[in-house]
C-alpha angles and dihedrals in degrees: 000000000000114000106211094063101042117185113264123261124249127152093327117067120230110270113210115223126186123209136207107251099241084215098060091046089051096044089053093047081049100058088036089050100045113074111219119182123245128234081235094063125103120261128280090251095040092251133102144175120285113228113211080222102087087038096061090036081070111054102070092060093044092043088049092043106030106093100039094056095044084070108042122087112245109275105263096226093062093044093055086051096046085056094041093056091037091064095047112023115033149352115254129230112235087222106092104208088043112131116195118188128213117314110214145198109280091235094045095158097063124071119257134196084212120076125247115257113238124201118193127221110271108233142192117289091245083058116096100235110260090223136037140233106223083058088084107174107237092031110152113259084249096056088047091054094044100064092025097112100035088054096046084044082048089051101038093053092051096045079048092052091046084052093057091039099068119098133194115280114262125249088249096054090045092059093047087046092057095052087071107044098110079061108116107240126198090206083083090078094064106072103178133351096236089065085051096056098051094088089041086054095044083045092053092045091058092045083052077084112041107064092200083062105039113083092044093050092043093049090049098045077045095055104045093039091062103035085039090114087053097037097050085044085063103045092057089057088044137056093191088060092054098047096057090043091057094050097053084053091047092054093038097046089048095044089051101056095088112040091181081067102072084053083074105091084206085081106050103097081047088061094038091049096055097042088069106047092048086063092049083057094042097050091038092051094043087046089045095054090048102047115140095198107063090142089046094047084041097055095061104044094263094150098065086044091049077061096052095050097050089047080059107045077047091057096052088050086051093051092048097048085050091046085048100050086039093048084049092053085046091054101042089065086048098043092044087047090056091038084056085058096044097050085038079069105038110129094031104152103252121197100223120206087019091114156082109328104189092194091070099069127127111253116266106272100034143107087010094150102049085032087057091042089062097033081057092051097054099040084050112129098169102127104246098040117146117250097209129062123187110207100192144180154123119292124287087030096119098252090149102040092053087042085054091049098049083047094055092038088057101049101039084061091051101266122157101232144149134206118200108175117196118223123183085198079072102050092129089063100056108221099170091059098054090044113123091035095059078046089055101037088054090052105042085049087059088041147056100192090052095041093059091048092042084054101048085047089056094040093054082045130026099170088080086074096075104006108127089206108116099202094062093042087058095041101044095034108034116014104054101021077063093059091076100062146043116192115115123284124189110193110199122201114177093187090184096201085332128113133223125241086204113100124220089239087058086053087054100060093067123096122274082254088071124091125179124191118194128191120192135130122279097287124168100220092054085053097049084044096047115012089101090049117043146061102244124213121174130189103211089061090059111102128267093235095058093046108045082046084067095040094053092054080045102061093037084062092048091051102032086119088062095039086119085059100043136022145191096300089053087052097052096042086060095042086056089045097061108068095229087296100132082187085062090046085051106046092038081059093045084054106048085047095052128110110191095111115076115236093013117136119202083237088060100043083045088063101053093045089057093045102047132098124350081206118124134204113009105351090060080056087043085057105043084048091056089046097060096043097051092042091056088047110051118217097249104065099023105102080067093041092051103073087041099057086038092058085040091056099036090058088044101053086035105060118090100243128009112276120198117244100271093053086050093053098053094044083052086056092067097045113129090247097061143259106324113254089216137054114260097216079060093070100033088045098076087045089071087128089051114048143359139267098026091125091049131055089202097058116081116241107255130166119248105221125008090228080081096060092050094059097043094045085046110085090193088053107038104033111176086012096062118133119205102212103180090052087059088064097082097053093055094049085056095043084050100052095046091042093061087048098044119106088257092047130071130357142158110276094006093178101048096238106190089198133061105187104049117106110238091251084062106057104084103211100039106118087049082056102046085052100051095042100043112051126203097260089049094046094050088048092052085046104046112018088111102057090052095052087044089046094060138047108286089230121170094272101053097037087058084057090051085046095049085050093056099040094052136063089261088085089064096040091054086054088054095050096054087042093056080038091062085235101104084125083063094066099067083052088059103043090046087052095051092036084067093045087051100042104095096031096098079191098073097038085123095052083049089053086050089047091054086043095054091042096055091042095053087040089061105032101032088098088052089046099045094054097045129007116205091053083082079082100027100049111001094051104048094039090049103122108274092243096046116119091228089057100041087050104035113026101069089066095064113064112163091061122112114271119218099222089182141032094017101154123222111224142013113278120248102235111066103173138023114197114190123216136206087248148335121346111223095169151353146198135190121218123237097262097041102239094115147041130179141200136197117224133217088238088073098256133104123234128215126200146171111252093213104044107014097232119155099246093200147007107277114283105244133180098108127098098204147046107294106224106188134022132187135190116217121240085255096055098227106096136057130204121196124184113207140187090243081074102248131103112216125207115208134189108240087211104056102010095231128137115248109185134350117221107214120183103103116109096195130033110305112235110189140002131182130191115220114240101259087053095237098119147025131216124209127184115193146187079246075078086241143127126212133204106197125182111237099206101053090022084231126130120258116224121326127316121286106244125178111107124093088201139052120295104238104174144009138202134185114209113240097254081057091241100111135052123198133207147191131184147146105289085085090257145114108212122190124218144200113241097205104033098031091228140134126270112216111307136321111288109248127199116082107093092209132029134317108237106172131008127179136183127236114248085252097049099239098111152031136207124202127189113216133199083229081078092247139109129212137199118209137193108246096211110036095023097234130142124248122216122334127307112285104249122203118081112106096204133030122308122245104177149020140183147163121233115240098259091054099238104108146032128211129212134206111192135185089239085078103260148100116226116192114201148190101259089200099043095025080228113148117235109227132307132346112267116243144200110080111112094201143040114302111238107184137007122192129179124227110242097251092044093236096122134015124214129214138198137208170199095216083064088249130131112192128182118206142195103262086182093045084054092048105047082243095124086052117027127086121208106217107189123178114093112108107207129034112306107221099179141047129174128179122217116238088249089062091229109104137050120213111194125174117202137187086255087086094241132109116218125201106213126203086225092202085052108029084229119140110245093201154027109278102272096240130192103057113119094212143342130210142178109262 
């Protein structure tokens, strides 16, 4: 940003950032980087100057010491150790005063999983050794542990002994001292030794971590700490002291600099090598400073040698420090490879809270048969093995406990392995649709290998990132990452009562090292899907004595706290009393442990557990249930408690993810009913064995065991207890609409951003702000408002509140919460819900039209939100279309916003999206939601994308070897049928994309197909000049071919009550057909002069349009064959495609001349201009189900939706109806507000010209009125 030239200020203030200057970061990298020698370093040549000073500094403490230790036997101790460390360390020299310095690995520069070896100076007898024996190199982590604190007690005493040993320097030496002072001593350049000791402690800390390191590192610091006083004494006589000193501190000073650095297991032999080395120095220089035979060591030249010994104990820091700085270059290209993959998946969807709960572990020592069957399975290498095995049973069986078990087994022995648990307590966050990323994710974060293929999917394809389509998540994912490894993989599902979209022949696909477990009840659709496919175990099947073994162990955990009250036979009676449900076992101990009823004893409530009910299954868990609640209401003042804890847990099952109480309770505050007279952690408290976070007002509610949703949701099973879920929706839409306008709710600038202009990525402290300002009650509003609304009756209170929301600011600054939340896509889900819930009710039309007006607003503008949000008021809001209902309400109110003077356009554009495709569209469908359309390419495949963010939702469907020239979705929206020129139809299956069956018969291209609407029967019409009715179901024709056409048969359609069949071909005709008999209706229907090239039904079966190459279309009449009305005229080239919208009241046309033409389909008259953009002929055209958007196909390999209400003035035209005779005059007010309108009718109406509402009473007592 220059700064000279700062961004201007608007509602955000300018936030000041700072930045790191890059140079300074480089330059430091540089002189860390560089090695340039010290001073302090040896000598190119490994050589330097002797100084006389360390020589002189000597003789006073020889010439004090020497006779008495001439004459004194070597002190047993250090002889011992001397011998100790020569049998397992070194090999010593025969020569006495040898010192031999470290002997290291031939191939020292490069790094090494091994240790050095380090071989210590062999000193006199009369030394204490520098090293010791019990240091081996490759000892285990325990042994080093194990002697650890004797041998630091051992070193410190010795370096203690040395310290008390020293005596004053004699005159002698003095005087020969001062004879080289002028003498120039590197010892100068160590000032103090604690400043010496800082790197060793920053190092030591580090070593703290790495077991291998610790022991060396601990017994060093050890040593120079204590002996600090001696060994700085020393340095400062000799200058061979010093220099050695200065280098420890030089490599340490440099290798601590990055403590992250010791984290990299790459550099572990580095650490442990010097470590050890550093131990050799310490022990040598403490040993050095103590000795007792200067004359001796004197005498023999020990001095020189000392030099030598410390060059070389100089040469191996060195090479350390070098390996270190090489092995860091090494890693960098490693890290920032892996870095490079990590970024590449940045932004995959993760299902949090999806995975291994540990907690949730069967006991130790039980379940050991059923545990050892699956352990076996898994571990199963017998060629032919299923991949797949189904642990099944009813609920309160301990499905989940024994999936988490096998999960935590596996990975605790190194398995590569991921858990991904399914909740319908979670439904909002949409967990099955993030499934195998959160798979993926699991397994590249365990794994390199997987990691690296995971990352160049991702990168060849980012959109896997977010796509919600499960097949492509599997196949590209999954299936082909898999393909690069092998080493073994267990994929765990625990689908709960769920059920999985992923088909056993999709598990099949993966390779023999894959294993999948999957846990769910009992259901019939997983058995059809699996049961040739997968090893089944059931737990039902599993014997009542081994279960009731474990749940007997079971029970005697869950009371150990009441084992002086009951004993093994009570536990066993209670185990025999459960039926195999551990839930039972659980809930039956939470209850005889319970006191919430005054007076009652666990011996008491033991009693009635145990005789309760005889009932099995369900209904023991039923009874259990029952039990609890009533115990937690009392009889007496129930009949009052019911209805509360009714409203409490239907709030609770209905929300759309699980709130903590104080979020429930504010949500509660705002409840049509009024605010609640009781605390609601007065009613969820007692319920502590049934759900959780009833003790925390931070932990969401959450049931249990969904066992317990089943019986409350169930009116035969819960009785009094029955909560009505869906009723509590619409106290929750209410309680979300008036959340987010409370005065706690939402607000302009409701995260006090200072600056503007920042993208949100770049304000620091964002997501802390979002959190603070947004509380959870408010989030979840924002979130899940619309599927309240969508999930109630959409009656006159609640839709004022709708239509509040959509007439005030609170509409923008909703916008700018999900936008700060990161869920602005969740907003088009919202207003799509609540668009459904409006459409029929005449009454709304104009929230509907708000609702159209939003959604194009948040379409166009969501990129420029989601980056930064206060452009939605910088940049979305001023270049909203001038005529859109968001800018003439909204943007007023925002004045210090740019203004375009020039180029505003008026109105949205037609054409919202443009999908590209790999080639020429020859056709398209939509499916019955919406949520998809499909094309079918020249290049013989289909395509299959997301409507509201073009995204490719799978890989192409392919199976044909020729163009496919028509596609069709079934009613139900789970099957496809595509007719190609190869002469097959396919039939795929939308879920997994995968074919089902191929209809073969044709004997030329096929050139359309339909499905009728109950999905029984498809219809084919071919350039064999045939048509073909094929049963859906056996893939087989039905009945003989239709003939009839002399032509080819160019397109087909099926009437809505599935009894007639139309066709166009060549021949110039449309034909009608009977479905059931294959014949002929009436005669062939004449009028078109070239050939038919499309034809198409109205939804109510009266009429059909047909499209023509002789550039008209015609509407006919389906019972008599006339034609109605004259030839649509408009098209300058021939027409492709034709279709009526699903209200009947128009018809849309796709024509080779490049445009789409939408038309009255009861004056012929066309609507507006032709829509353009296309740059090639328009192949097919197809219309949402609710009319809202059209779609178009074509040769220049584009598919493009447009706007159909947009087209059609819908988004932006009242209807005002009550005048009751012709009105011949209309006038608007110069505020643009108002309408004024005279009729024959002799009255005068005032119009709200936003609403359509009349402002006023009909203005009566006029004759006439005319225009002037």
């Amino acid at each position: 940003m220059d700064e000279n030239n700062p961004p201007r200020k608007n509602q955000w203030r300018q936030l000041k950032t700072s930045h790191s200057d890059p140079h300074l970061v480089q330059e430091r990298g540089r002189r860390t980087a560089s090695h340039d020698p010290s001073p302090l370093s040896p000598s190119r040549n490994g050589s330097r100057a002797r100084h006389p000073g360390p020589v002189c500094k000597l003789f006073g403490k020889v010439v004090k010491r020497f006779s008495r230790s001439a004459r004194q036997s070597p002190d047993p101790e250090r002889t011992a150790a001397s011998s100790s460390l020569q049998d397992t360390q070194r090999v010593q020299s025969n020569k006495a005063s040898d010192l031999t310095p470290p002997t290291l690995e031939p191939d020292f520069g490069q790094p090494s999983n091994s240790g050095i070896v380090l071989t210590p100076p062999t000193l006199e007898p009369d030394f204490v050794q520098p090293s010791d024996s019990r240091i081996v190199q490759g000892s285990s982590t325990n042994e080093a542990e194990h002697l650890d604190q004797k041998f630091v007690n051992e070193r410190i005493a010795h370096a203690n002994k040395g310290l008390t040993g020293i005596s004053q320097v004699p005159t002698m030496v003095q005087d020969a001292s001062s004879a080289t002072k002028n003498v120039p001593s590197v010892s100068d350049a160590i000032d103090s030794f604690s400043g010496f000791l800082e790197p060793l402690k920053a190092f030591n800390k580090i070593a703290n971590t790495i077991a291998d390191v610790q022991p060396y590192a601990k017994v060093a610091l050890s040593i120079f700490t204590c002996a600090s006083k001696m060994i700085l004494d020393q340095a400062h006589r000799d200058d061979a002291v010093s220099l050695l000193l200065s280098k420890i501190s030089e490599v340490y000073t440099f290798i601590t600099e990055k403590e992250e650095l010791a984290k990299i297991e790459s550099m572990l032999s580095i650490y442990v090598k010097l470590a050890q080395q550093t131990l050799v120095c310490a022990d040598f220089i403490s040993h050095y400073a103590e000795t007792k035979s200067a004359w001796i060591r004197l005498s023999k030249h020990v001095l020189g040698e000392t030099d030598s010994t410390i060059q070389n104990y100089n040469s191996v820091l060195d090479s350390l420090m070098q390996q270190f700085r090489d092995q860091a270059a090494r890693d960098t290209v490693v890290i920032v490879h892996h870095m490079a993959e990590s970024l590449d998946l940045v932004g995959m969807e993760y299902a949090t809270g999806a995975g291994l709960n540990t907690s949730k572990c069967c006991l130790p020592n039980t379940r050991q048969d059923l545990l050892k069957e699956i352990q076996d399975w898994i571990s199963s290498t017998e060629e032919g093995a299923p991949r797949i095995l189904w642990l099944s049973g009813t609920a309160g069986k301990g499905k989940s406990a024994v999936a988490h078990t096998i999960a935590k087994w596996y990975i605790e022995r190194g398995g590569l392995c991921s858990f991904f648990c399914f909740d319908r307590t979670r439904q909002a966050d949409r967990r099955q649709d993030k499934i195998f990323r959160t798979i993926a994710s699991d397994l590249a974060s365990r794994n390199p290998i997987v990691r690296r293929a995971l990352a160049q999917a991702v990168r060849d394809d980012d959109e896997l990132k977010r796509t919600a389509d499960i097949t492509k998540q599997w196949q590209e994912l999954i299936v082909r990452p898999s393909n690069a490894f092998a080493a073994p993989v267990l994929i765990i599902l625990d689908l709960l009562a769920g059920k999985s979209n992923t088909s056993a022949s999709q598990l099949s696909e993966l390779p023999a090292n894959f294993r999948i477990l999957l846990t769910s009840r009992p259901l019939q659709d997983i058995h059809n899907t699996l049961h040739a496919h997968v090893h089944d175990v059931s737990l039902d099947g599993i014997s009542s004595a081994s279960t009731e073994l474990d749940i007997q162990f079971y029970i005697s955990h869950k009371l150990e706290d009441l084992h002086h009250v009951f004993n093994d036979e009570h536990f066993k009676a209670l185990a025999l009393k459960s039926d195999g449900l551990f839930e039972w076992a659980r809930l039956a101990c939470e209850y005889i442990k319970g006191t919430n009823k005054v007076g009652a004893s666990p011996v008491g409530r033991y009693k009635v557990v145990i005789t309760g009910t005889s009932e099995k299954g369900t209904r023991l868990l039923d009874d259990i249930y029952t039990r609890i609640l009533r115990d937690i209401m009392p009889e007496d003042g129930r009949k009052e408690t019911i209805p509360v804890f009714c409203s409490v847990m239907g709030q609770v099952l209905a929300s759309s993810e699980p709130l903590p109480i104080h979020a429930l309770t504010a949500m509660r505050l705002h409840f049509p009913k009024g605010t609640c007279d009781y605390e609601m952690d007065g009613v969820l408290g007692p319920l502590g064995s049934l759900l959780t976070g009833t003790s925390d007002s931070d932990t969401p509610i959450c049931l249990l065991h969904a066992s317990f949703y089943d019986f409350l949701t169930d009116v035969s099973r819960s009785h009094d207890f029955f909560v009505n879920a869906s009723a509590a929706h619409k106290d929750l839409a209410f309680a979300s609409l008036r959340v987010m306008g409370s005065e706690r709710g939402l607000r302009f600038n409701i995260c006090s951003l200072e600056n503007s202009y920042l993208p949100n990525s770049s304000v620091p402290d964002l997501e802390k702000r979002v959190k603070e300002s947004i509380p959870a009650e408010l989030s979840y509003s924002c979130r899940f408002w619309g599927t309240h609304v969508g999930s109630t009756s959409f009656e006159s209170p609640l839709a004022k509140e709708v239509e509040a929301f959509f007439d005030g600011e609170r509409l923008l600054w909703w916008l700018e919460a999900l936008a700060l939340m990161k869920c602005l896509g969740n907003s088009v889900v919202t207003l799509l819900s609540i668009a459904d819930r409006v459409s029929g009710h005449a009454e709304f039309t104009h929230v509907g039209d708000a609702i159209r007006d939003t959604l194009r607003f948040v379409r166009t503008f969501a990129p420029t939100i989601i980056r930064s949000t206060p452009h939605l008021y910088l940049l979305a809001l001023p270049f909203a279309p001038t005529q859109s209902r968001i800018f003439r309400k909204f943007a007023a109110k925002f004045p210090h916003t740019p203004r375009i003077v020039a180029g505003h356009v008026e109105n949205w554009p037609p054409m919202e999206k443009i999908i590209y495709a790999n080639d020429w569209v020859y056709s398209v469908a939509m499916s019955p939601d919406r949520k998809r359309i499909a094309c079918g390419l020249r290049d013989g495949t289909i395509q299959v994308w997301d409507t509201e963010t073009g995204e490719a939702l799978c890989a192409p469907l392919q199976g044909h070897t020729n163009t496919v020239a028509s596609v069709a979705f079934s009613s139900d929206g789970h099957r496809i049928v595509s007719g190609s020129w190869d002469y097959t139809i396919q039939v795929w299956d939308v879920a997994t994309g995968k074919a089902l069956s191929t209809l073969q018969g044709h004997t030329d291209s096929v050139r359309s197909v339909a499905i009728s609407w109950d999905g029984n029967r498809v219809v084919s019409g071919s350039a064999d000049k045939t048509i073909r009715v094929w049963d859906m179901e056996t893939s087989e024709a039905v009945g003989t071919p239709l003939q009839g056409h002399t032509g080819y048969v160019r397109s087909v359609a099926i009437s809505p009550d599935g009894h007639r069949i139309v066709s166009g071909s060549g021949d110039n005709t449309i034909r009608v057909w009977d479905m059931k008999t294959g014949q002929g209706v009436g005669t062939p229907l004449q009028g078109h002069t070239d050939a038919v090239l499309s034809v198409a039904i109205s939804p109510d079966g009266k009429c059909i349009a047909s499209g023509s190459r002789d550039r008209t279309i015609r509407v006919w009449d389906m019972e008599t064959g006339e034609a109605l009305g004259a030839p649509l005229l408009g098209h300058t080239d021939l027409v492709r495609s034709v279709v009526f919208s699903p209200n009947d009241n128009h018809i849309m046309s796709g024509s080779e001349d490049q445009t789409i033409r939408v038309w009255d389909s009861k004056t012929g008259v066309a609507l507006g201009p032709p829509l353009q953009g296309h740059t090639a002929s328009i192949e097919s055209i197809t219309v949402s189900s609710d009319g809202s958007r059209i779609v178009s196909g074509s040769n220049d390999k584009t598919i493009r939706v447009w706007d159909a209400d947009t087209i059609m003035g819908k988004a932006s035209v009242a209807t005002f109806q009550s005048h009751t005779d012709s009105i011949n005059s209309v006038a608007i007010s110069p505020d643009g507000h108002r309408i004024v309108s005279g009729s024959d009718d002799k009255t005068v109406r005032v119009w709200d010209i936003e609403t359509g509402e009349a402002l006023l009473a009909p203005l009566e007592g006029l004759a006439w009125l005319r225009r002037a």
